[in-house]
Biopython code that builds the backbone (N, CA, C, O; Angstrom):
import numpy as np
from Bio.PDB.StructureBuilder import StructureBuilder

atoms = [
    (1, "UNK", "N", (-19.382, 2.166, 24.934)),
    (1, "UNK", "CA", (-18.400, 2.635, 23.987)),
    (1, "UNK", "C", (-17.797, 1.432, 23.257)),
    (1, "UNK", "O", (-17.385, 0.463, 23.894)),
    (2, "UNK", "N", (-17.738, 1.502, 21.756)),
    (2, "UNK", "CA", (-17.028, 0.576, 21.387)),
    (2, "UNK", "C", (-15.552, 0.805, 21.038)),
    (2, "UNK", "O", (-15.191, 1.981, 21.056)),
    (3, "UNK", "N", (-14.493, -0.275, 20.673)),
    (3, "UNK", "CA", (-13.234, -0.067, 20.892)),
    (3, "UNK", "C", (-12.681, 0.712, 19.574)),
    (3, "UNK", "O", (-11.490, 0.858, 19.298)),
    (4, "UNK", "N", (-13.806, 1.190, 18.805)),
    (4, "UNK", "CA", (-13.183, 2.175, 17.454)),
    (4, "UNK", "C", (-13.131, 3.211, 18.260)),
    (4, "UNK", "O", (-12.076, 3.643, 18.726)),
    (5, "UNK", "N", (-14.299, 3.705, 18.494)),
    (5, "UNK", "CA", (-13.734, 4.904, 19.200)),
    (5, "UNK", "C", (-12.696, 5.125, 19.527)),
    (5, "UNK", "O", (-12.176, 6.131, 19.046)),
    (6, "UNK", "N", (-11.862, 4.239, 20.559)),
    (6, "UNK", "CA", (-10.643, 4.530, 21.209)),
    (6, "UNK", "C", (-9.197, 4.273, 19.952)),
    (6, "UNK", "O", (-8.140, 4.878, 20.126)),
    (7, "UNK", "N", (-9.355, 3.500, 18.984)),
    (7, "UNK", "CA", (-8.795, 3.517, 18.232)),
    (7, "UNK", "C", (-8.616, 4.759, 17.030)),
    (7, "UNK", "O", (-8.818, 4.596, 15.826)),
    (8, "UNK", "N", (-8.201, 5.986, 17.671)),
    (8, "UNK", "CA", (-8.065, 6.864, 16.684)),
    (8, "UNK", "C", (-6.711, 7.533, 16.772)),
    (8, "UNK", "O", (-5.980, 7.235, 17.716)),
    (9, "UNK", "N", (-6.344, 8.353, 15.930)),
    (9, "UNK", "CA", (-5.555, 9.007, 15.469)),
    (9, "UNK", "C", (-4.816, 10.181, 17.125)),
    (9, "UNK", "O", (-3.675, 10.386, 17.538)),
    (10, "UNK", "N", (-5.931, 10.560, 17.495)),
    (10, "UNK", "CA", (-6.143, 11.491, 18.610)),
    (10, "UNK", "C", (-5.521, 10.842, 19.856)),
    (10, "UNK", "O", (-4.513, 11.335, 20.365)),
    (11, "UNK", "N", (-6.159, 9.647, 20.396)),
    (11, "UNK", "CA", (-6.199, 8.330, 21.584)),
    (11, "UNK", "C", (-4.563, 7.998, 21.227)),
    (11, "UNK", "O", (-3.866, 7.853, 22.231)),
    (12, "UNK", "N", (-4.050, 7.897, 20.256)),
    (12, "UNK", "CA", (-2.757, 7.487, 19.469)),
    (12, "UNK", "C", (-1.747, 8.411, 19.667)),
    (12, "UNK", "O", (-0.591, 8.015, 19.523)),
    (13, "UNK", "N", (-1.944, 9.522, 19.958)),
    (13, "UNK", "CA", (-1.263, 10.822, 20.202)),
    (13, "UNK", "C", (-1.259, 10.943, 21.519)),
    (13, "UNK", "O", (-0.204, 11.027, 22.147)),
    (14, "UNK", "N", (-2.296, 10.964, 22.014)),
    (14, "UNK", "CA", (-2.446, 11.042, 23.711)),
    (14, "UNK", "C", (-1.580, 10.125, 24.731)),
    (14, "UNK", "O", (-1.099, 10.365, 25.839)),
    (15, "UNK", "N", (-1.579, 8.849, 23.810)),
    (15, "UNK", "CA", (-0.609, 7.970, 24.600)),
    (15, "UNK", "C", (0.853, 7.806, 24.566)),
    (15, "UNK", "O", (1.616, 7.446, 25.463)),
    (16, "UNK", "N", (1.111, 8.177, 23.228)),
    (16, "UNK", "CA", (2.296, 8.159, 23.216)),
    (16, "UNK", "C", (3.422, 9.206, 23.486)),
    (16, "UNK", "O", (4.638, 9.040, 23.576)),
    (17, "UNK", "N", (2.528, 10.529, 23.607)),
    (17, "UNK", "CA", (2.835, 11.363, 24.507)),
    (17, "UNK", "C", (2.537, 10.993, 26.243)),
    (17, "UNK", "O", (3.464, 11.367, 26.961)),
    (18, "UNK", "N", (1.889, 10.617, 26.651)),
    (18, "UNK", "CA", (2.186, 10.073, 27.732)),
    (18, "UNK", "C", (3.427, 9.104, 27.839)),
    (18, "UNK", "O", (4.131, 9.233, 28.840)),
    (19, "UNK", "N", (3.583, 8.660, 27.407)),
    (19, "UNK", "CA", (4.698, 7.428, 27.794)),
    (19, "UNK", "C", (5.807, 8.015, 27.036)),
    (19, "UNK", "O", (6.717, 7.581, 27.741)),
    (20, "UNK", "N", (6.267, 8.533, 26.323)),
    (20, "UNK", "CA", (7.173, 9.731, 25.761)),
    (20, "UNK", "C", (7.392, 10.553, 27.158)),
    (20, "UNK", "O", (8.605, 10.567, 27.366)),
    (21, "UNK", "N", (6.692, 11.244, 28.200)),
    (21, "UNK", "CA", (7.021, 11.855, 28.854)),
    (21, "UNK", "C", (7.527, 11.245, 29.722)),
    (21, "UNK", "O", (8.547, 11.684, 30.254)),
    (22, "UNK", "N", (6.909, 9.955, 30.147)),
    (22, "UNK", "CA", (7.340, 9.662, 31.171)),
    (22, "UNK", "C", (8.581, 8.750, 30.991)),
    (22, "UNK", "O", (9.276, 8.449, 31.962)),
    (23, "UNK", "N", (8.760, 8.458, 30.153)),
    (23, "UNK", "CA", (10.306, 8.005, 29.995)),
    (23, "UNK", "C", (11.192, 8.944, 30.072)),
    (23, "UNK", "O", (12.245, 8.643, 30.634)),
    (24, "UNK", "N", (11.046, 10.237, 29.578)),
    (24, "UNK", "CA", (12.041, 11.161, 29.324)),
    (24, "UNK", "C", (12.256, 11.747, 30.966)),
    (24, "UNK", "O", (13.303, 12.218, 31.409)),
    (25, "UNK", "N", (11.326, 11.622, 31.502)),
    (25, "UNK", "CA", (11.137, 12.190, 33.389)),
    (25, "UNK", "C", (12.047, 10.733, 33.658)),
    (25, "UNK", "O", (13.159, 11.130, 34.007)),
    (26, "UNK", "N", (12.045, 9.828, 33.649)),
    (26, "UNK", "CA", (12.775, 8.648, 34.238)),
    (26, "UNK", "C", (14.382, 8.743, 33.968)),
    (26, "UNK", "O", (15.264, 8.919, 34.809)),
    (27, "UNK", "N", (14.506, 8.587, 32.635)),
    (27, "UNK", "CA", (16.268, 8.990, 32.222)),
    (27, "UNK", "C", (16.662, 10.115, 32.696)),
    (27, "UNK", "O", (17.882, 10.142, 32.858)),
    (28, "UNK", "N", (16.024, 11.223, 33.035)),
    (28, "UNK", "CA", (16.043, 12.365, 33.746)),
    (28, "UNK", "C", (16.975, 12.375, 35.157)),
    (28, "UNK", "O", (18.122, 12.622, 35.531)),
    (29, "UNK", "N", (15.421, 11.849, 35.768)),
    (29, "UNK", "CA", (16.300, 11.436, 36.970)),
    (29, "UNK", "C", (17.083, 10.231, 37.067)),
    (29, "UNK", "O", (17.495, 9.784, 38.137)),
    (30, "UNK", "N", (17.244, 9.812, 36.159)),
    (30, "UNK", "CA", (18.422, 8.599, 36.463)),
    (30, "UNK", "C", (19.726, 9.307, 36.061)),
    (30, "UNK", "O", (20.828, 9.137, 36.583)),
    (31, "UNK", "N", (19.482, 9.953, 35.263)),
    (31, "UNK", "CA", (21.074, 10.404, 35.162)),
    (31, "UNK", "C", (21.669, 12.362, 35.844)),
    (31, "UNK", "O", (22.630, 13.118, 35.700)),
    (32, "UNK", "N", (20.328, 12.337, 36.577)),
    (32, "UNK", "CA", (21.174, 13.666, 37.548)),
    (32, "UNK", "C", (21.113, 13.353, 38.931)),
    (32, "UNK", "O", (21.670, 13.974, 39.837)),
    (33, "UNK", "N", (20.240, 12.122, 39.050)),
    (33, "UNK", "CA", (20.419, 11.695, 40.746)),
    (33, "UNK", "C", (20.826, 10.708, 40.715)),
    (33, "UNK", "O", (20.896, 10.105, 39.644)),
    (34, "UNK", "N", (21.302, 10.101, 42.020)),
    (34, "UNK", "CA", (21.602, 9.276, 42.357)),
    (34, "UNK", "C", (20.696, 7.972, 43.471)),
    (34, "UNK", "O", (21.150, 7.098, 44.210)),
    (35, "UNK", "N", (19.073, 8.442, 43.085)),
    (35, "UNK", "CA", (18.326, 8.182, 43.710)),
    (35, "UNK", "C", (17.947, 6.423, 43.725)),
    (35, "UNK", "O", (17.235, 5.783, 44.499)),
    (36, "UNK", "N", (18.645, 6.045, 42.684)),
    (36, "UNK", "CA", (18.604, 4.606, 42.090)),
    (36, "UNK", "C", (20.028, 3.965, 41.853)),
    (36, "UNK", "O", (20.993, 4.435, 41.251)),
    (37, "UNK", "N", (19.904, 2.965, 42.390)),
    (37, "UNK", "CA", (21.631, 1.973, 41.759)),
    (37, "UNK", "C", (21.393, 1.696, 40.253)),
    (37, "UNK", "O", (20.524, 1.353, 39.452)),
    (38, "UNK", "N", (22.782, 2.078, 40.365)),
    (38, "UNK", "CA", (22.839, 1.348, 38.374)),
    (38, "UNK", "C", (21.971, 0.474, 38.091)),
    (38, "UNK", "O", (20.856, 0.782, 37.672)),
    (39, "UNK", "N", (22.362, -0.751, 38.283)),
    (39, "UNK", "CA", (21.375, -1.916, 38.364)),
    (39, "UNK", "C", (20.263, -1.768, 38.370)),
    (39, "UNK", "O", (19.730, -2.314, 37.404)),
    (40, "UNK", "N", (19.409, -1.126, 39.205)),
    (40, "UNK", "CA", (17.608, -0.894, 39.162)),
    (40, "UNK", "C", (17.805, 0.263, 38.128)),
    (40, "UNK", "O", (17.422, -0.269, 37.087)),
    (41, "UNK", "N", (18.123, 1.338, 37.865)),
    (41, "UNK", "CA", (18.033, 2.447, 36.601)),
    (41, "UNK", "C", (18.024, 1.926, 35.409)),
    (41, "UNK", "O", (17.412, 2.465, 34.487)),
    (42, "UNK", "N", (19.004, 0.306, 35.205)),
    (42, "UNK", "CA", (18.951, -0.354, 34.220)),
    (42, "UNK", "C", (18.612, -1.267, 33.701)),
    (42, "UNK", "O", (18.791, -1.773, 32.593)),
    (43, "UNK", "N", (17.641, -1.683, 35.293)),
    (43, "UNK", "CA", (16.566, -2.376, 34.765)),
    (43, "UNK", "C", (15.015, -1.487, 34.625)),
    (43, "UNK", "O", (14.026, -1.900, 34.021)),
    (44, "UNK", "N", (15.103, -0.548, 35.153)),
    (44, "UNK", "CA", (14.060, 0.277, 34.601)),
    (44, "UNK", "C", (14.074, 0.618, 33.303)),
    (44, "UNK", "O", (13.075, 0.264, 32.676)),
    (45, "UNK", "N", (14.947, 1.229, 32.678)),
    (45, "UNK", "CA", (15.036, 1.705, 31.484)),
    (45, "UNK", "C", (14.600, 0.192, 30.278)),
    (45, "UNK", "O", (14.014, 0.284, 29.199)),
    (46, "UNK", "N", (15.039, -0.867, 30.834)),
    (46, "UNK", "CA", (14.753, -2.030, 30.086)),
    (46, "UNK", "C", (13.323, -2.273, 29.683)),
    (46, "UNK", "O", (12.710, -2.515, 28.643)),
    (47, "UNK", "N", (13.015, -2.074, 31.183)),
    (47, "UNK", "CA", (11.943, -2.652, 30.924)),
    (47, "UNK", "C", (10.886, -1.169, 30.334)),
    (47, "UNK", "O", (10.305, -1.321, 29.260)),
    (48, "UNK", "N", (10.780, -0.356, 30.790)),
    (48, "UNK", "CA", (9.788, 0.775, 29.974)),
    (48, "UNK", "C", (10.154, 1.142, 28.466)),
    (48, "UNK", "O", (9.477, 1.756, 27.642)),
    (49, "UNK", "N", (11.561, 0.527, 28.337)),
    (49, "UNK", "CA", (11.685, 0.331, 26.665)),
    (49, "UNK", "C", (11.373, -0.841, 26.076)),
    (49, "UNK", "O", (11.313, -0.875, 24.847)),
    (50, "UNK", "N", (11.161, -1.815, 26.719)),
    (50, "UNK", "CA", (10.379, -2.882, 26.313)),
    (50, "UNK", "C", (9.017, -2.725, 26.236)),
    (50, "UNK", "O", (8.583, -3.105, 25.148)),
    (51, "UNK", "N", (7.938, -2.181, 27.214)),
    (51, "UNK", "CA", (7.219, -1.371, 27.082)),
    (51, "UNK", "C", (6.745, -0.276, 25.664)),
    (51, "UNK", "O", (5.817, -0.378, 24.861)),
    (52, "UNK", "N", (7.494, 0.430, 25.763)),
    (52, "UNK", "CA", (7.451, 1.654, 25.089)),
    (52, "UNK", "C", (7.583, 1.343, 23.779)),
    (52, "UNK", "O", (7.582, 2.234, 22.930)),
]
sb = StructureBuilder()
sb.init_structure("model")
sb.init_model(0)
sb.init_chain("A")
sb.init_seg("    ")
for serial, (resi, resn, name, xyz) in enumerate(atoms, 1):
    if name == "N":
        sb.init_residue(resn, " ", resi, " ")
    sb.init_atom(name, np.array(xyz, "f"), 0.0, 1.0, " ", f" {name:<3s}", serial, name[0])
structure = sb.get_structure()
């Protein structure tokens, strides 16, 4: 496979709906549990928005 293939419109959608979800599942539970200290929730969020 070459890397056009993966470079499309479709592959472009797929991912950023992935990582769209999974950020929105993370702020989720960061802000109805208490499953994480401030501190790590806010360095998570940093960094998957650095990421993202």
């Amino acid at each position: 496979m070459r890397k056009e293939d993966f470079l499309t419109l479709r592959w472009n959608n797929i991912l950023t709906l992935g990582m769209g979800l999974l950020m929105l599942i993370y702020i989720y539970l960061v802000l109805t549990t208490s499953v994480l200290s401030d501190g790590v929730a806010f360095w998570g969020l940093v960094v998957l928005g650095a990421i993202y």
